[in-house]
Phi, psi and omega in degrees: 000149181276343173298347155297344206297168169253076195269074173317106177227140174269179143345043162078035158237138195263138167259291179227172192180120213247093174205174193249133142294003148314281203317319192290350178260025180264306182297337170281322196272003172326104161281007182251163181301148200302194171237105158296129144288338205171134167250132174246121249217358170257329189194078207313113152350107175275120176277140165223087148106227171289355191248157184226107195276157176241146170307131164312184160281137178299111164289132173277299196256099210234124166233156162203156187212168180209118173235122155291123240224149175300164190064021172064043169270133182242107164293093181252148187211159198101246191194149183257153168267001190191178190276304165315302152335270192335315205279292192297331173286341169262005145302329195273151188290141190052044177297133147237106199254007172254047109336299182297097179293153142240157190204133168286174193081015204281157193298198213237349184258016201289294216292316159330280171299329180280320154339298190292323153304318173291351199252345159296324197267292187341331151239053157240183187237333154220157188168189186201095180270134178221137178240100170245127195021283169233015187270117127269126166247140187233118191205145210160201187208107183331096189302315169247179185291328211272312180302343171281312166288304196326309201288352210235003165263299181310337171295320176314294180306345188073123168339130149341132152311137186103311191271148173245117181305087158259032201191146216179023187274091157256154193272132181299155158323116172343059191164330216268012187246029167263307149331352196275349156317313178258012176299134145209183172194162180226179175222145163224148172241131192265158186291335189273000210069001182282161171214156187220129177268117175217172191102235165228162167233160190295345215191143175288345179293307196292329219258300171312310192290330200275332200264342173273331179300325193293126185290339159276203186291105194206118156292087198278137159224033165308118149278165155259133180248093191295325178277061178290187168276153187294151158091333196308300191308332167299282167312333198262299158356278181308298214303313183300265116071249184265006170277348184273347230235354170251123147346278116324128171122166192245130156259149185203175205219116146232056188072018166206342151240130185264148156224184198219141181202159180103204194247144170287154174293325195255144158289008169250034197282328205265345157252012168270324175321285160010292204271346183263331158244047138051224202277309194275025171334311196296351167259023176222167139231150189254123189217061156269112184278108194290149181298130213291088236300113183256117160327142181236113197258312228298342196286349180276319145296351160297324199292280207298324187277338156311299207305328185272346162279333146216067167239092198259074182249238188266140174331291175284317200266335187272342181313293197295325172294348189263347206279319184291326173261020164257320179334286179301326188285348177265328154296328192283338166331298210269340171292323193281344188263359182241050196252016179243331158294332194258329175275343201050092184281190169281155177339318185267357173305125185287318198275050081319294159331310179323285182285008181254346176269347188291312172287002156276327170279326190287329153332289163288321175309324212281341190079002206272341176288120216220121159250160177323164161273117171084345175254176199253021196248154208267110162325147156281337148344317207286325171346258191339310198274350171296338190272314171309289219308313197291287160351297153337268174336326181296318181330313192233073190291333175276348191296169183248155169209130218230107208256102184278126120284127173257166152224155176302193188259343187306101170103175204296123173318319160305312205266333159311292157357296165323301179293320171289343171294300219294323197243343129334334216234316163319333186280309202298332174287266206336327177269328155319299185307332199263014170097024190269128161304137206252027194253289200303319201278126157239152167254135186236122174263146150219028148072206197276358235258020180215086155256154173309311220200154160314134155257028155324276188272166184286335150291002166246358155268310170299347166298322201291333188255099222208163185236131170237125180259134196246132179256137176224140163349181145265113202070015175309000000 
């Protein structure tokens, strides 16, 4: 009878569901009216011969991951949307899916992402992909040199629409560090501005991103080489770099030291070099001549010579009494402008507010703030001039400050949109980490839909793609 059946619900999820085709044939010659037992509300029940299947349980927070273990075993654990699904990841070799739940709710990109991933772990010897609503990440160890480049042109190309890569560290193949004695590469710059790249780099991704930084004219003649020194993509960043900041002259690698030579465009070039390679200095030489300081004379015999023209008094006594009491004022002036660095005033001082945006905007012009290609992940290049913005920044602890992202137009507009938020909220943790109050910080994206420069040429897409730090009043 169906008033026997045994119907079980957890929190508005079917556990079991219990029945015979008797009773239910039973239930026709039944004179009594059926029973509801139990409404079930997520999704109606599929029948097959006597038995009766339920929809999985609806997930809120739906992941899934797959790591590859030496001896190619691939663990996947979190949850599938279906039995099909489950059923096609334990076809691929050396799958173990039990682990693997199913749950309904899975992102509208599962299907995407999990490709993308399996097809990444397919040239590591190890690693690990993880899927959280549409974010992935990826990490491991190339299996071969060939296998490496393979893994660093899919990176290139970018995610799936929808999906945000966040996160993207694979490693050249074990062994493959033997080679690093003969790595080298160069930058050269012509008096003219042309520039020419040769030697090797790990990856056509890097080779291409080093070719979008240069602001000129370039002849590229880089090979790839997958066994680089650890940090080089990094390093080939900065290089790049301080090549805009010379007339002239060459950066270069010869496999154990990076250096700089020529002439700076500026008479500060040598403390802008400075600021971009930060902390790691101790791995380059710097042999730059900065450009020569051009004097500004007219304004200084102008200041002494107005005063005394109008001061038209007694002949002899006002020269020297207008001369005395002027004297002290240009000193005290000029003592006065650098006392707000050294004393550190208060917060709410506007000419503080002032220099802590002057030295935020010169900061952000530089552009230095550098992520992978297509993720939202931080270079390690970037450390440094992120350690200047936190400095700065201490200056006006109270100021509110608002960290824009942009991208160039290459690729789905939604999905630019996505990446400059993604990579705003990276900056803004990277400045949290270094003590900045996360009280101050917003991250704000606008995609592609405020550029600088044309994205016509690779120099005007590397302009477009940029972090801008804003100091704005307090409650402006």
């Amino acid at each position: 009878m169906l008033r026997n059946l045994l119907f079980w619900v957890v929190s508005g999820t079917a556990v079991g569901l219990l029945a015979s085709t008797s009773a239910l044939a039973q239930v026709a010659v039944d004179t009594k009216p059926p029973v509801l037992l139990a409404q079930i509300t997520s999704a109606p029940p599929s029948r097959s011969d006597s038995s009766i299947s339920l929809p999985p349980p609806r997930i809120s927070d739906y992941w899934m991951s797959i790591s590859l273990q030496p001896g190619g075993v691939l663990v996947f654990d979190g949850y599938a949307p279906d039995a099909a699904t489950r059923d096609r990841f334990a076809e691929v070799s050396g799958a173990d899916v039990n682990w693997l739940k199913l749950g309904s709710g899975a992102p509208a990109q599962y299907q995407q992402a999990t490709e993308l991933g399996l097809t990444l772990l397919s040239k590591l010897s190890e690693g690990r992909f993880a899927l959280r609503a549409n974010v992935v990440t990826i990490s491991g160890i190339a299996a071969t040199p060939a296998d490496y480049d393979a893994v660093q042109s899919v990176l290139a190309a970018g995610a799936p629409a929808g999906v945000v890569l966040a996160m993207a560290e694979i490693r050249p193949p074990v062994g493959a560090e033997a080679n690093v004695a003969a790595y080298g590469w160069s930058a050269v710059k012509q008096a003219g501005g042309q520039v020419e790249i040769g030697g090797m780099v790990p990856s056509a991704a890097v080779q291409q991103d080093l070719a979008g930084r240069v602001s000129t004219a370039l002849t590229d003649k880089s090979q790839i080489n997958a066994a680089a020194p650890e940090g080089f993509a990094a390093q080939a960043e900065r290089a790049v770099a301080i090549l805009d900041l010379l007339s002239e002259g060459q950066v270069a690698f010869d496999g154990t030291m990076w250096s700089v030579t020529g002439k700076g465009q500026e008479a500060d070039s040598i403390a802008a070099i400075a600021t971009i390679l930060g902390t790691g200095a101790s791995a380059w030489n710097v042999n730059v001549t900065p450009a020569p300081v051009v004097a500004v004379a007219p304004s200084e015999p102008v200041e002494p010579v107005t005063p005394p023209a109008e001061t038209p008094a007694t002949p002899q006594q006002s020269t020297p009494v207008a001369t005395e009491s002027e004297a002290p004022a240009a000193p005290a002036v000029v003592e006065q402008t650098p006392a707000p660095a050294a004393v550190s005033p208060p917060a709410s001082s506007a000419s503080n507010i002032a220099l802590c945006r002057d030295e935020v905007n010169a900061l952000s012009a530089q552009n230095a703030i550098l992520f992978q290609s297509g993720a939202a992940v931080l270079a390690p290049g970037a450390a440094p001039v992120l350690d200047s913005f936190a400095t700065s920044l201490n200056l006006c602890p109270d100021a509110v400050i608002h960290i824009e992202g942009h991208t160039d137009s290459d690729g789905d507009d939604q999905r630019n949109l996505v990446l400059s938020v993604s990579r705003a909220e990276a900056v803004v943790n990277a400045l949290i980490q270094r003590g900045v109050s996360p009280d101050r910080l917003y991250a704000i994206g606008y995609g592609e839909s405020q550029p600088v420069a044309s994205n016509d040429t690779q120099d005007g897409k590397r302009r477009n793609r940029r972090i801008v730090v804003s100091v704005l009043e307090e409650h402006e």
